[in-house]
Jmol script that loads the backbone (N, CA, C; Angstrom):
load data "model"
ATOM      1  N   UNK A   1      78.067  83.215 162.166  1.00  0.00           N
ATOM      2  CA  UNK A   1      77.251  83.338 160.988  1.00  0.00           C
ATOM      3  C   UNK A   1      77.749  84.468 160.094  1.00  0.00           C
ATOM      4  N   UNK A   2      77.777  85.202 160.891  1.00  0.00           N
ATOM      5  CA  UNK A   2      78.633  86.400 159.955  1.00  0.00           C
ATOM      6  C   UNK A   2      80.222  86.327 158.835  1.00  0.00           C
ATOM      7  N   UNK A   3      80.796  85.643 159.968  1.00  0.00           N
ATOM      8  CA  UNK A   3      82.164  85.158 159.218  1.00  0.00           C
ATOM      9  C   UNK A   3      82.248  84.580 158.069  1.00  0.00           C
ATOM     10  N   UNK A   4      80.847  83.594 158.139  1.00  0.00           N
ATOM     11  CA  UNK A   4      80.121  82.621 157.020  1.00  0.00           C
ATOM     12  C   UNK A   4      80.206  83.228 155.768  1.00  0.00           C
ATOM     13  N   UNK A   5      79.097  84.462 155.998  1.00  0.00           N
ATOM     14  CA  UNK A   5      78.924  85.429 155.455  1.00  0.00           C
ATOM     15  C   UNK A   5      79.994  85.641 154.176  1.00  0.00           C
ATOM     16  N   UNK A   6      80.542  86.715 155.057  1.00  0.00           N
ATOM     17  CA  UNK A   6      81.958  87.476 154.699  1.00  0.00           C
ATOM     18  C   UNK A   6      82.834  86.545 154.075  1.00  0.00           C
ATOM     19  N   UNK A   7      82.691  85.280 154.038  1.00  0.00           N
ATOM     20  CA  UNK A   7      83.775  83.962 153.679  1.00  0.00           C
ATOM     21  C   UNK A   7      83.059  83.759 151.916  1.00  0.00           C
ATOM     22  N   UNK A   8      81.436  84.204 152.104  1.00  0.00           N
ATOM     23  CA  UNK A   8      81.318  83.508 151.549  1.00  0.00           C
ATOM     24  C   UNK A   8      81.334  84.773 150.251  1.00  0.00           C
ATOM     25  N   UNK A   9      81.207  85.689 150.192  1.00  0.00           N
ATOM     26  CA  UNK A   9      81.374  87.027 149.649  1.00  0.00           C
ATOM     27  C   UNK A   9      82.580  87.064 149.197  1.00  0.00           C
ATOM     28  N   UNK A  10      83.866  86.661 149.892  1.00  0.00           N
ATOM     29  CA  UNK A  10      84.909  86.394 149.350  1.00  0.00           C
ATOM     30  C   UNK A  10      85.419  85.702 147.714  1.00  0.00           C
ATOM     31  N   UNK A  11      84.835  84.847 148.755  1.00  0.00           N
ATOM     32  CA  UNK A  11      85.196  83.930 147.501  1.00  0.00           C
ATOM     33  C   UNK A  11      83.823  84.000 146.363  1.00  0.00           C
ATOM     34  N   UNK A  12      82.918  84.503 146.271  1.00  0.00           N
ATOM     35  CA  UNK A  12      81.971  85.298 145.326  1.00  0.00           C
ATOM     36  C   UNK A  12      83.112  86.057 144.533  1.00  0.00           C
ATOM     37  N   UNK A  13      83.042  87.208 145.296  1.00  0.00           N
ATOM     38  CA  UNK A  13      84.056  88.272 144.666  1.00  0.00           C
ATOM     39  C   UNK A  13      85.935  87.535 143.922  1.00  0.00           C
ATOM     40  N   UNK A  14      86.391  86.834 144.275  1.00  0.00           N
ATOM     41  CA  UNK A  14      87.669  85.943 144.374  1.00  0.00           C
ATOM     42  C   UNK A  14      87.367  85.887 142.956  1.00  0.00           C
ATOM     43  N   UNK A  15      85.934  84.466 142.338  1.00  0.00           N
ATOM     44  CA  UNK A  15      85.666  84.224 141.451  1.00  0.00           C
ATOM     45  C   UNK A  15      85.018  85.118 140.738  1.00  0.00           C
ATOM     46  N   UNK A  16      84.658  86.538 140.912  1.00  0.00           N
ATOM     47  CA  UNK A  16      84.225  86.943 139.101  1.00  0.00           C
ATOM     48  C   UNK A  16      85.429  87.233 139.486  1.00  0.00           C
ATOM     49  N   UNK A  17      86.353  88.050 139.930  1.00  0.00           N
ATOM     50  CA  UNK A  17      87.794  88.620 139.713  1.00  0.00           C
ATOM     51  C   UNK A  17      88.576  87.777 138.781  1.00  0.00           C
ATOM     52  N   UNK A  18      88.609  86.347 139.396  1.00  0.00           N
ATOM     53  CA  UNK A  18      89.183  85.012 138.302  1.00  0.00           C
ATOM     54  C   UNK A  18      88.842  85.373 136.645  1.00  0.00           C
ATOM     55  N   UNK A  19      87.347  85.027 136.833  1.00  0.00           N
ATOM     56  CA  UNK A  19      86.833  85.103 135.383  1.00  0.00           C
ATOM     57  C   UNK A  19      86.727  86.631 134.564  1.00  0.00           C
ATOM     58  N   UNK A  20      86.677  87.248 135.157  1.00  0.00           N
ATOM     59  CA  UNK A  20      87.115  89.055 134.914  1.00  0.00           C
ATOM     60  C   UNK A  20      88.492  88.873 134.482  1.00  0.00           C
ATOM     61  N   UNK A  21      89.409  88.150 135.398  1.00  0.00           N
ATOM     62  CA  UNK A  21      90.627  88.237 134.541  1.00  0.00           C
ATOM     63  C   UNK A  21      90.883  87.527 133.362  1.00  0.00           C
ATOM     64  N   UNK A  22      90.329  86.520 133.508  1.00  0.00           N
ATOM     65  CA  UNK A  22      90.401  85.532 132.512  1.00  0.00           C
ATOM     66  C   UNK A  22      90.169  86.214 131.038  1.00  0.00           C
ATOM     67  N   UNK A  23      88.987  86.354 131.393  1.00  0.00           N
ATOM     68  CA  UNK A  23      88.590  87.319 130.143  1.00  0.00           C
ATOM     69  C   UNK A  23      89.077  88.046 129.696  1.00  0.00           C
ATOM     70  N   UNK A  24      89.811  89.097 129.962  1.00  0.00           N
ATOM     71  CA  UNK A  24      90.525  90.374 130.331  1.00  0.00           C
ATOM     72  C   UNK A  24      91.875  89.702 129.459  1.00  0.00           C
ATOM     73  N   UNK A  25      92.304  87.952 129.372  1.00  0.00           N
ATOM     74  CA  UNK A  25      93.853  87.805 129.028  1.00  0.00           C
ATOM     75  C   UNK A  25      93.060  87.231 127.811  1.00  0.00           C
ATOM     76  N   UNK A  26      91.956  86.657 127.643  1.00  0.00           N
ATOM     77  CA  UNK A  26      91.735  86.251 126.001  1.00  0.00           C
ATOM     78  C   UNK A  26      91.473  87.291 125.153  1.00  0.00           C
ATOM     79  N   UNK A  27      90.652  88.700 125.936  1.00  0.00           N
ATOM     80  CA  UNK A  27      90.689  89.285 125.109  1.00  0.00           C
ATOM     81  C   UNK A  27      92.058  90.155 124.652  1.00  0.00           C
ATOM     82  N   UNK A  28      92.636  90.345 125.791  1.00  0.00           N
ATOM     83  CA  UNK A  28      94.240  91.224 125.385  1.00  0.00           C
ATOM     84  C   UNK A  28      94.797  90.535 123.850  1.00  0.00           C
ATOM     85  N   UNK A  29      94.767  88.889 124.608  1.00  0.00           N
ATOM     86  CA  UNK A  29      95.411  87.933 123.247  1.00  0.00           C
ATOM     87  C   UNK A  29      95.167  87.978 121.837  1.00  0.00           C
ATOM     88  N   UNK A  30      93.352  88.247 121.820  1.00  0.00           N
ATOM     89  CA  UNK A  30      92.635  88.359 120.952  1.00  0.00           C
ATOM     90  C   UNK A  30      93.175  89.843 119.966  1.00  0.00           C
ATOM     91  N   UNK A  31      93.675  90.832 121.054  1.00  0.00           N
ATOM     92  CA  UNK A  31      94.072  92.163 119.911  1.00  0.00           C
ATOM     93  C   UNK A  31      95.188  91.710 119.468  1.00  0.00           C
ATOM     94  N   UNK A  32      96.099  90.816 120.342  1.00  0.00           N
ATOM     95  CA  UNK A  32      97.599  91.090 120.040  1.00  0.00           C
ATOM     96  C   UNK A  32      97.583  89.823 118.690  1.00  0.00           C
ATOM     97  N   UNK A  33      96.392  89.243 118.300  1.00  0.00           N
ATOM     98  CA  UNK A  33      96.724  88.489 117.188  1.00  0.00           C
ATOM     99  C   UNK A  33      96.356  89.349 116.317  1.00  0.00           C
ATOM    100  N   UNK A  34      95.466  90.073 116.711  1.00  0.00           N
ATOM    101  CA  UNK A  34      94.680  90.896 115.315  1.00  0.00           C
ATOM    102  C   UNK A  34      95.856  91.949 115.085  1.00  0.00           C
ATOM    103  N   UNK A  35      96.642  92.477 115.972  1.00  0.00           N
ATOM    104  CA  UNK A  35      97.544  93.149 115.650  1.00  0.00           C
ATOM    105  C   UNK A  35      98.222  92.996 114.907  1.00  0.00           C
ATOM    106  N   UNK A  36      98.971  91.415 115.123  1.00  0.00           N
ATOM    107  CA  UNK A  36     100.374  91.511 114.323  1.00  0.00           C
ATOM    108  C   UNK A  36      99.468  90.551 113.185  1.00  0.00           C
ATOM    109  N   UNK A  37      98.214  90.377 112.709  1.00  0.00           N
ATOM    110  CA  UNK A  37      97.859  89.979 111.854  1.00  0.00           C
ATOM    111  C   UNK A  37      97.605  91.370 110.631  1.00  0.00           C
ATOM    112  N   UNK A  38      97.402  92.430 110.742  1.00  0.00           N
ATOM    113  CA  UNK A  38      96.808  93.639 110.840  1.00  0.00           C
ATOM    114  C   UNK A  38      98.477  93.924 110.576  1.00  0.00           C
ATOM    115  N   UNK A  39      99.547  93.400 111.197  1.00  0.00           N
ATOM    116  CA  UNK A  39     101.106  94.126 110.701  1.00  0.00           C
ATOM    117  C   UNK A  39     101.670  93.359 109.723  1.00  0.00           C
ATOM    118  N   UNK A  40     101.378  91.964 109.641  1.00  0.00           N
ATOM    119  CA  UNK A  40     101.527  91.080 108.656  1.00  0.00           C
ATOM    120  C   UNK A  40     101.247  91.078 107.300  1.00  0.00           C
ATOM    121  N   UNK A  41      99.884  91.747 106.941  1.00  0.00           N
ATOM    122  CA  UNK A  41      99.078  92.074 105.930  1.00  0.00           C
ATOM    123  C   UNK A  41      99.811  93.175 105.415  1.00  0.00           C
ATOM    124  N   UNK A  42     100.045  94.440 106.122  1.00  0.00           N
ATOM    125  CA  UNK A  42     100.728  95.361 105.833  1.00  0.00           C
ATOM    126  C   UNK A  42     102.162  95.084 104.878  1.00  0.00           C
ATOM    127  N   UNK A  43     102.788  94.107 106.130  1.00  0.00           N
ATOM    128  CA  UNK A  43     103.932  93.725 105.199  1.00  0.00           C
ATOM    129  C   UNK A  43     103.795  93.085 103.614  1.00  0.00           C
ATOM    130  N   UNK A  44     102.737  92.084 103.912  1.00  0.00           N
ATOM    131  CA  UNK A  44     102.695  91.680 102.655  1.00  0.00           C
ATOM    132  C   UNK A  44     102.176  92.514 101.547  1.00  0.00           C
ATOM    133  N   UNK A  45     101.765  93.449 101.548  1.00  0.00           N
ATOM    134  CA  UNK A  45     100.836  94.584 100.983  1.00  0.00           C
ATOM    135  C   UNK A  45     101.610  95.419 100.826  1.00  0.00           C
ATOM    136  N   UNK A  46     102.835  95.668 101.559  1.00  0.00           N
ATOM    137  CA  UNK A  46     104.233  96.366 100.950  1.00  0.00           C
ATOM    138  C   UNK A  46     104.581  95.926  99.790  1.00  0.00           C
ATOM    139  N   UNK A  47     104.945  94.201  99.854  1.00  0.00           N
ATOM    140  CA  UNK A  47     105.394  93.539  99.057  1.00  0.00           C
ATOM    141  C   UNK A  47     105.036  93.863  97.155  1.00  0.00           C
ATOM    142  N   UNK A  48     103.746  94.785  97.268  1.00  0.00           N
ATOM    143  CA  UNK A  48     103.174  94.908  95.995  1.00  0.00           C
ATOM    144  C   UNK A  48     103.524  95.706  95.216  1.00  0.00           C
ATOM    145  N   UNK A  49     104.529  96.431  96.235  1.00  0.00           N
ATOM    146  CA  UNK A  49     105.471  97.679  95.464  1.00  0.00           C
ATOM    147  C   UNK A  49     106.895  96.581  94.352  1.00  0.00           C
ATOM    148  N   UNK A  50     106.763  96.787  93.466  1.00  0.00           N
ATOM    149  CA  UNK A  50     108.022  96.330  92.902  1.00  0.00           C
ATOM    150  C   UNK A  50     108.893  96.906  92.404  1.00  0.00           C
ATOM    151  N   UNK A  51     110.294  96.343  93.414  1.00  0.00           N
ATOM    152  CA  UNK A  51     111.529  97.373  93.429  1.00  0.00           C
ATOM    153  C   UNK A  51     112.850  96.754  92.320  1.00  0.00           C
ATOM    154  N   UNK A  52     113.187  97.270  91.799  1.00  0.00           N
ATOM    155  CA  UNK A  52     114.580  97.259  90.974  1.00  0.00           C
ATOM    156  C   UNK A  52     115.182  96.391  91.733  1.00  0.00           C
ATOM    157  N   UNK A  53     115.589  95.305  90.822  1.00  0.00           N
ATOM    158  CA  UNK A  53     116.531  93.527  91.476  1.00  0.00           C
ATOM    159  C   UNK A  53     117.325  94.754  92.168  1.00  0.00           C
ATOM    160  N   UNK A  54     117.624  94.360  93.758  1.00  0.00           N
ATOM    161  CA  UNK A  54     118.829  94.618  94.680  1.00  0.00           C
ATOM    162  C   UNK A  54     119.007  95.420  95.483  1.00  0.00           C
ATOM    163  N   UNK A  55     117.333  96.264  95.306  1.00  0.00           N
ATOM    164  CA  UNK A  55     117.083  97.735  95.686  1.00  0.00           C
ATOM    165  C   UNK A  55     116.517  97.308  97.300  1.00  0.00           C
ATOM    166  N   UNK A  56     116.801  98.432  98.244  1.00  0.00           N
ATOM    167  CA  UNK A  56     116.026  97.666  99.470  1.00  0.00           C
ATOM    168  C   UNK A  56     115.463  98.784  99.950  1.00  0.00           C
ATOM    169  N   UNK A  57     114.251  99.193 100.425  1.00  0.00           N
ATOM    170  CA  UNK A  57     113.763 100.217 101.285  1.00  0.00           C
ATOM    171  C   UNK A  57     114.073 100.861 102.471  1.00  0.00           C
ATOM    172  N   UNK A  58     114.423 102.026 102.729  1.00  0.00           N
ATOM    173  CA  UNK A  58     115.059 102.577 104.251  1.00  0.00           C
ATOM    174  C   UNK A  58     113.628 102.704 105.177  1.00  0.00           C
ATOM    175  N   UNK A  59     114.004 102.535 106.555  1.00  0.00           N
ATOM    176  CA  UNK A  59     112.786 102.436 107.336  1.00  0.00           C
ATOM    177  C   UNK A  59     111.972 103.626 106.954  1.00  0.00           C
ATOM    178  N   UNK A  60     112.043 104.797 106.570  1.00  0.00           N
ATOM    179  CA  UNK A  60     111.132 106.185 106.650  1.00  0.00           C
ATOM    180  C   UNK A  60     110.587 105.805 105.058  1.00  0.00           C
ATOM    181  N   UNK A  61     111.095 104.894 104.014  1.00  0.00           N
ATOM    182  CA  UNK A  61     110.668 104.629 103.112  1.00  0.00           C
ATOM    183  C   UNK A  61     109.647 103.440 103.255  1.00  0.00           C
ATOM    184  N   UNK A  62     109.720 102.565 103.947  1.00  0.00           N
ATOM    185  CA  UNK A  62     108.775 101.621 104.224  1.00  0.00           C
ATOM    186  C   UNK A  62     107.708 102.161 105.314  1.00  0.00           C
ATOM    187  N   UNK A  63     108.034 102.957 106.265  1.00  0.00           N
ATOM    188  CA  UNK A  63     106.780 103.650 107.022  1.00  0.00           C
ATOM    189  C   UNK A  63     106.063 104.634 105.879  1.00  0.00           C
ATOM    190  N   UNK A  64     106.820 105.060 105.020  1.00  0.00           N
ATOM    191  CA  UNK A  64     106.001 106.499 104.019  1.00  0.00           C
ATOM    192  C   UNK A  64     104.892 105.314 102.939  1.00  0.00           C
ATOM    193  N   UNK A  65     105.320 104.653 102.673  1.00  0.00           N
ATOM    194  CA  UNK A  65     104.373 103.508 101.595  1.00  0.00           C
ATOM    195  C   UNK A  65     103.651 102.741 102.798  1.00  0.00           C
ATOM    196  N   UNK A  66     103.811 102.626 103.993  1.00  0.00           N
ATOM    197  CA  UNK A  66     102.695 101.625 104.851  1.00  0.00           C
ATOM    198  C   UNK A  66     101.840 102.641 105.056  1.00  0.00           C
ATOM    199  N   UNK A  67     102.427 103.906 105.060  1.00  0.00           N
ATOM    200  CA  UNK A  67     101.407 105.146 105.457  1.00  0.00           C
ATOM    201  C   UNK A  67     100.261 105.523 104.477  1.00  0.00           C
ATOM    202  N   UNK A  68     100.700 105.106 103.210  1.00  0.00           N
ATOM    203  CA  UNK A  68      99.901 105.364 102.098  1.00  0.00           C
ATOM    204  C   UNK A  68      98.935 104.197 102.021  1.00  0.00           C
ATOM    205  N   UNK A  69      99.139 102.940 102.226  1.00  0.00           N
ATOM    206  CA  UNK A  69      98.805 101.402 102.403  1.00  0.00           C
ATOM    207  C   UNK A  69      97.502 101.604 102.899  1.00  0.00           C
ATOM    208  N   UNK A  70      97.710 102.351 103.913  1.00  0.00           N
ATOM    209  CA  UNK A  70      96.716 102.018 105.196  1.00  0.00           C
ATOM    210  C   UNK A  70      95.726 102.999 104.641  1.00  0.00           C
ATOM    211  N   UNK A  71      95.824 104.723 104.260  1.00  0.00           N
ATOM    212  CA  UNK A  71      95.387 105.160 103.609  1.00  0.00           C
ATOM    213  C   UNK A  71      94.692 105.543 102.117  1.00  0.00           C
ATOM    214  N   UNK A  72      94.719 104.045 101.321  1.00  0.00           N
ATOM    215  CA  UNK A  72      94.258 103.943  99.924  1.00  0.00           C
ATOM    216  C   UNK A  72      93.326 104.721 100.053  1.00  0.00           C
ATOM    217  N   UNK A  73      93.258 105.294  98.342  1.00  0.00           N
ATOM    218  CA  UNK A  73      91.684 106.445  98.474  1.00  0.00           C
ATOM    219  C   UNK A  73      91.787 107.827  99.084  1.00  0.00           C
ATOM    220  N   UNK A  74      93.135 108.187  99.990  1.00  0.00           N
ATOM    221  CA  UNK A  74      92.610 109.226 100.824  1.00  0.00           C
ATOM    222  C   UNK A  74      94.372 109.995 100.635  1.00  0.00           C
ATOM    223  N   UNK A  75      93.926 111.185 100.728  1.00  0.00           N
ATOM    224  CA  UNK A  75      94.658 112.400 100.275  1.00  0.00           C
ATOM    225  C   UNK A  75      95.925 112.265 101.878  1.00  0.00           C
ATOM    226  N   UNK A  76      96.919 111.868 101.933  1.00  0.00           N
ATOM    227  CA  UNK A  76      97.360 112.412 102.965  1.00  0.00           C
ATOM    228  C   UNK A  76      98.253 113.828 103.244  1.00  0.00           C
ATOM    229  N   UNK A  77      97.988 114.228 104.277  1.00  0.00           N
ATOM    230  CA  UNK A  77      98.301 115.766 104.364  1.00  0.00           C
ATOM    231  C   UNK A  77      99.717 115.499 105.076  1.00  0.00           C
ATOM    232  N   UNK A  78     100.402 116.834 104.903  1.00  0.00           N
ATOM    233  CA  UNK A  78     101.742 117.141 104.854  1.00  0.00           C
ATOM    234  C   UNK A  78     101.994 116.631 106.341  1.00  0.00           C
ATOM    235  N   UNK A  79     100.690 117.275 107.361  1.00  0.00           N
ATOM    236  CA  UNK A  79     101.003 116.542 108.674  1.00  0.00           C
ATOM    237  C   UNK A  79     100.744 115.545 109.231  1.00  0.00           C
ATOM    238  N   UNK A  80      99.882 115.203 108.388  1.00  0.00           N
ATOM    239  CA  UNK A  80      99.867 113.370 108.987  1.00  0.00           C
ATOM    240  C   UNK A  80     101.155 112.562 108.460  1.00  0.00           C
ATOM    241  N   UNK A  81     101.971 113.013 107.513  1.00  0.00           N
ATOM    242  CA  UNK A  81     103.355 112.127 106.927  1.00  0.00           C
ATOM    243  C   UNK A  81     104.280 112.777 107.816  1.00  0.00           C
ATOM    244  N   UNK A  82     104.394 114.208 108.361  1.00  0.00           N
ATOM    245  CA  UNK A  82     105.171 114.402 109.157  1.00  0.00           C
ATOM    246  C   UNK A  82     104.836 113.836 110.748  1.00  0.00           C
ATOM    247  N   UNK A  83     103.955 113.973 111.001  1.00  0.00           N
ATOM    248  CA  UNK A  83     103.931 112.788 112.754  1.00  0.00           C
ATOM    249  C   UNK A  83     103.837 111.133 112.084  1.00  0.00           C
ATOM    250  N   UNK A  84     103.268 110.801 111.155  1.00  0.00           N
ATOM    251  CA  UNK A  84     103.706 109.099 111.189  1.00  0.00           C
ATOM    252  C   UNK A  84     105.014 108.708 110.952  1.00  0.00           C
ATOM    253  N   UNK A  85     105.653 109.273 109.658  1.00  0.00           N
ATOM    254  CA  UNK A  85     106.611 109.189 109.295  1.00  0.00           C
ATOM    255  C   UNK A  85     108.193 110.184 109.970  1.00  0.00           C
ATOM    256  N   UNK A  86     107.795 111.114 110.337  1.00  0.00           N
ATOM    257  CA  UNK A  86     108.963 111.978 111.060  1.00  0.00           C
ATOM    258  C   UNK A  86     109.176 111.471 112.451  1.00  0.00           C
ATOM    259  N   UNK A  87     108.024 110.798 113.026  1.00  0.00           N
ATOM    260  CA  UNK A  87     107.727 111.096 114.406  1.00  0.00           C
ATOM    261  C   UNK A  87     108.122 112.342 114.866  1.00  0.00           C
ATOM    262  N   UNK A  88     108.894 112.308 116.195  1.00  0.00           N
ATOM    263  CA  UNK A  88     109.629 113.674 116.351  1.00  0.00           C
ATOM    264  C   UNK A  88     110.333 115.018 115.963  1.00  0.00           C
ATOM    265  N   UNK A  89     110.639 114.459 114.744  1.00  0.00           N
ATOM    266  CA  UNK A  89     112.107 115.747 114.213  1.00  0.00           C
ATOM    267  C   UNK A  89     111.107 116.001 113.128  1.00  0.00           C
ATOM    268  N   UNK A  90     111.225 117.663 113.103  1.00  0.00           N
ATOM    269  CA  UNK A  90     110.789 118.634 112.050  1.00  0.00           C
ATOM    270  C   UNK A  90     110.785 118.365 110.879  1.00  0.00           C
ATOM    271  N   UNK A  91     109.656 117.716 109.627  1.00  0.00           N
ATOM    272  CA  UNK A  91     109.728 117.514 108.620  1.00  0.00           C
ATOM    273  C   UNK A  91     109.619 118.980 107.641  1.00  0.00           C
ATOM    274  N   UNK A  92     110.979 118.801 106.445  1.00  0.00           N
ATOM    275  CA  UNK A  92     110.645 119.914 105.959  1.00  0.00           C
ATOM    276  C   UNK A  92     110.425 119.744 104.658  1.00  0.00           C
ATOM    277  N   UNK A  93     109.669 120.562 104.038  1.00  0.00           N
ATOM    278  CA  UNK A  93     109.064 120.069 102.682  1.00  0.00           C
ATOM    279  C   UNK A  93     110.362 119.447 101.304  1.00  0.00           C
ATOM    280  N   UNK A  94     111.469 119.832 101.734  1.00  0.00           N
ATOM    281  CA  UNK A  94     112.253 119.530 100.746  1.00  0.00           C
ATOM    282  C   UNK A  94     113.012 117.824 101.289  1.00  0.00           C
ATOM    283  N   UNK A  95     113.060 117.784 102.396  1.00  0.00           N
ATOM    284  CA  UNK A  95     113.163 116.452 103.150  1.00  0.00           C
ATOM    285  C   UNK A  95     111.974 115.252 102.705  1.00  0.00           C
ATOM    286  N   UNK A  96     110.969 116.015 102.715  1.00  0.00           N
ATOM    287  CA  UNK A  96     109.769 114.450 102.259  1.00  0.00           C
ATOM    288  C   UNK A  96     109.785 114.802 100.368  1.00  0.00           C
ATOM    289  N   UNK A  97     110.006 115.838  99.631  1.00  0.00           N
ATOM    290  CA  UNK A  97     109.869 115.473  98.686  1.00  0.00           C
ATOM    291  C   UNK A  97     111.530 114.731  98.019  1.00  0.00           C
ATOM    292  N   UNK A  98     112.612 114.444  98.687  1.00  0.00           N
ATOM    293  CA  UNK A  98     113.325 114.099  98.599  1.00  0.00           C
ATOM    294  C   UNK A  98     113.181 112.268  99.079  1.00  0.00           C
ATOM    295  N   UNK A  99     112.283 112.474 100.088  1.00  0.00           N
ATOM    296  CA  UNK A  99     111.600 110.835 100.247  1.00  0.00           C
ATOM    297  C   UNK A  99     110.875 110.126  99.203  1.00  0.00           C
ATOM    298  N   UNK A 100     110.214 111.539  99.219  1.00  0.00           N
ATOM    299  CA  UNK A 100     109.675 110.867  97.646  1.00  0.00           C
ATOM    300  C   UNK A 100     110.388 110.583  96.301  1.00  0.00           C
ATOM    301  N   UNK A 101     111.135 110.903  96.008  1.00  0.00           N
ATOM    302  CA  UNK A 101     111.894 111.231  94.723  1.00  0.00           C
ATOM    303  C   UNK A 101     112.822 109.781  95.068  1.00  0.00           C
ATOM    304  N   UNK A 102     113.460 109.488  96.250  1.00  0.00           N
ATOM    305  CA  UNK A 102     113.755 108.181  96.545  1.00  0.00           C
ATOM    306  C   UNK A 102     113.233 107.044  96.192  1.00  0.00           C
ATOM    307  N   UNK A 103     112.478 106.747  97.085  1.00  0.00           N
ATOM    308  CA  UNK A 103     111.223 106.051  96.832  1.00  0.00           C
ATOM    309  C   UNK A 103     110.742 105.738  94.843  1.00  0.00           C
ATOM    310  N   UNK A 104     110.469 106.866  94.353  1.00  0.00           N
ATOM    311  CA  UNK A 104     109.764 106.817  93.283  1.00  0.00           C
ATOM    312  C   UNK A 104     110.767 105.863  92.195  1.00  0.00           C
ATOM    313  N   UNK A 105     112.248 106.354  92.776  1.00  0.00           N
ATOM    314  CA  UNK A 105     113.298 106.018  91.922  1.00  0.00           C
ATOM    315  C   UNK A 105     113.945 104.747  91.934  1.00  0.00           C
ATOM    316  N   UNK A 106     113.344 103.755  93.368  1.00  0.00           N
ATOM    317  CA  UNK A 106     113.421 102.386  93.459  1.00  0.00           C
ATOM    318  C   UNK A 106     111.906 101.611  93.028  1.00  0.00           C
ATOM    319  N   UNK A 107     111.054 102.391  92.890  1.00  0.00           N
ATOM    320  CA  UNK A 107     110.127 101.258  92.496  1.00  0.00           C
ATOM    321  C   UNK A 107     110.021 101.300  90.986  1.00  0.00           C
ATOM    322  N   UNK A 108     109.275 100.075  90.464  1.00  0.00           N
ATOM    323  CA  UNK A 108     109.579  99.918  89.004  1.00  0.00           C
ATOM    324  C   UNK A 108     108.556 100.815  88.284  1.00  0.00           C
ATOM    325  N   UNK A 109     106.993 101.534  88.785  1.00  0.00           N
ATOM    326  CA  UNK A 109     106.614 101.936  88.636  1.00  0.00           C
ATOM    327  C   UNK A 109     105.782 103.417  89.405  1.00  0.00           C
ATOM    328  N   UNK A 110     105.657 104.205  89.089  1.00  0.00           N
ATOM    329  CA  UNK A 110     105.187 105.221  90.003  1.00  0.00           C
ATOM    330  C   UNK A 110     103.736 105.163  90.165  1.00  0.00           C
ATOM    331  N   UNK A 111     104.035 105.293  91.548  1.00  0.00           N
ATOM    332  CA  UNK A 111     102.191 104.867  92.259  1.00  0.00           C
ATOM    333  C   UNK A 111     102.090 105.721  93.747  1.00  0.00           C
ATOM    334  N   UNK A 112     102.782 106.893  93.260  1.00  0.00           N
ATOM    335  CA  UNK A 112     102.620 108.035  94.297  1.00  0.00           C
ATOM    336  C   UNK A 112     102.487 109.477  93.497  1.00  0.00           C
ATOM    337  N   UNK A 113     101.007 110.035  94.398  1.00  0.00           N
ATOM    338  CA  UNK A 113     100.413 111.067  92.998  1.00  0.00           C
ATOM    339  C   UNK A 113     100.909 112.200  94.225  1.00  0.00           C
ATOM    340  N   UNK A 114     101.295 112.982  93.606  1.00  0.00           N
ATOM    341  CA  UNK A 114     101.612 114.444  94.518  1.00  0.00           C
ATOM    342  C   UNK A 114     100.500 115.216  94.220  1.00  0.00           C
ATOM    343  N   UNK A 115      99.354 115.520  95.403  1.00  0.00           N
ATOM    344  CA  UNK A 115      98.228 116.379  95.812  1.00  0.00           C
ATOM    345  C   UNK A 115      98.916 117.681  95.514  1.00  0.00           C
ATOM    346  N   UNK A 116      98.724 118.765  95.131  1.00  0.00           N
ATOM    347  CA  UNK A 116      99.272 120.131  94.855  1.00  0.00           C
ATOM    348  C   UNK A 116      99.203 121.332  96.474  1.00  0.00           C
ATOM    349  N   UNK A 117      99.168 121.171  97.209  1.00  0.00           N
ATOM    350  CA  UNK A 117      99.530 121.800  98.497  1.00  0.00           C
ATOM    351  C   UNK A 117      98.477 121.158  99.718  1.00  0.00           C
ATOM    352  N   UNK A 118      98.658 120.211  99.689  1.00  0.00           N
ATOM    353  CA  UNK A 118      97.787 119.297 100.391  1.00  0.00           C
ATOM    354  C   UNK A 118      98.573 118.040 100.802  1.00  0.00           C
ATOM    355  N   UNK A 119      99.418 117.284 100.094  1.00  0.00           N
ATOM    356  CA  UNK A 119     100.027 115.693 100.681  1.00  0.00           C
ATOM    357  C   UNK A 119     100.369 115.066  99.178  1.00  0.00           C
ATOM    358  N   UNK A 120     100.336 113.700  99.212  1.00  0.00           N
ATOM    359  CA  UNK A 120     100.039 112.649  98.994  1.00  0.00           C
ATOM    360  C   UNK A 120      99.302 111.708  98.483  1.00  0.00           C
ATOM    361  N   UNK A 121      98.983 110.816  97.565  1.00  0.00           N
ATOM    362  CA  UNK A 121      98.666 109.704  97.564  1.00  0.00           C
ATOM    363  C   UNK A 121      98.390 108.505  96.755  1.00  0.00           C
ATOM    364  N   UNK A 122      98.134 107.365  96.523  1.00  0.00           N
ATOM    365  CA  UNK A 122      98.398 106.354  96.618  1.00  0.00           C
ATOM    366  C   UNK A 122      97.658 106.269  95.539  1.00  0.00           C
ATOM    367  N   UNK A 123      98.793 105.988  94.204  1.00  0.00           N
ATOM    368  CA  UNK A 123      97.315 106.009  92.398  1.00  0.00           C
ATOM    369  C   UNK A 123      97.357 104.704  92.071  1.00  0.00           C
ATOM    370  N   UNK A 124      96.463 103.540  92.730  1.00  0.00           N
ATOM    371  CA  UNK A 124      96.882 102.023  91.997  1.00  0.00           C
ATOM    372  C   UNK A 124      95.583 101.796  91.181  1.00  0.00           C
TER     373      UNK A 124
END
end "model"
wireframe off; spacefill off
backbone 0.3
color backbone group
């Protein structure tokens, strides 16, 4: 009777584990669409920058405008562009305003406001 038991506890436990996992892979699925839906948008929302026929963006130039993207409305500070955009290596103020001055000089119009000792941001 006991074994019964214990057999039957098993397979209790067996099945929420099943459906625990189950769940567990629709919802994973569920971020990883919203993700690259959420990276998709971005891209296309890059797209709104318009660049000089032939001109192409360098990756720290397309992370510095997704950085602003994501941030419409909001002032970004010197260190939030240096960890999104630098990641690792020491951003120095003449390095990002040289990103900027890049940047400003491939798009057809300027739509990056320089905050006065503060950052960044985004004048559409």
């Amino acid at each position: 009777m006991l074994i019964i038991i214990f057999i039957s506890i098993l397979l209790l436990l067996s099945t929420i584990g099943y459906f625990f996992l189950k769940n567990q892979i629709v919802i994973n699925n569920k971020l990883r669409i919203k993700i690259k839906k959420l990276s998709q948008e971005l891209d296309q929302d890059l797209n709104l920058f318009t660049l000089h026929k032939g001109i192409h963006l360098t990756k720290k130039e397309k992370s510095f405008l997704k950085l602003l993207l994501q941030n419409k409305n909001k002032i970004l500070t010197y260190e939030m562009i240096e960890y999104s955009v630098y990641k690792e290596k020491i951003m120095s103020m003449d390095s990002l305003r040289s990103l900027v001055r890049r940047i400003r000089m491939k798009l057809l119009e300027d739509v990056i406001a320089n905050i006065v000792d503060e950052g960044y941001m985004l004048k559409l």
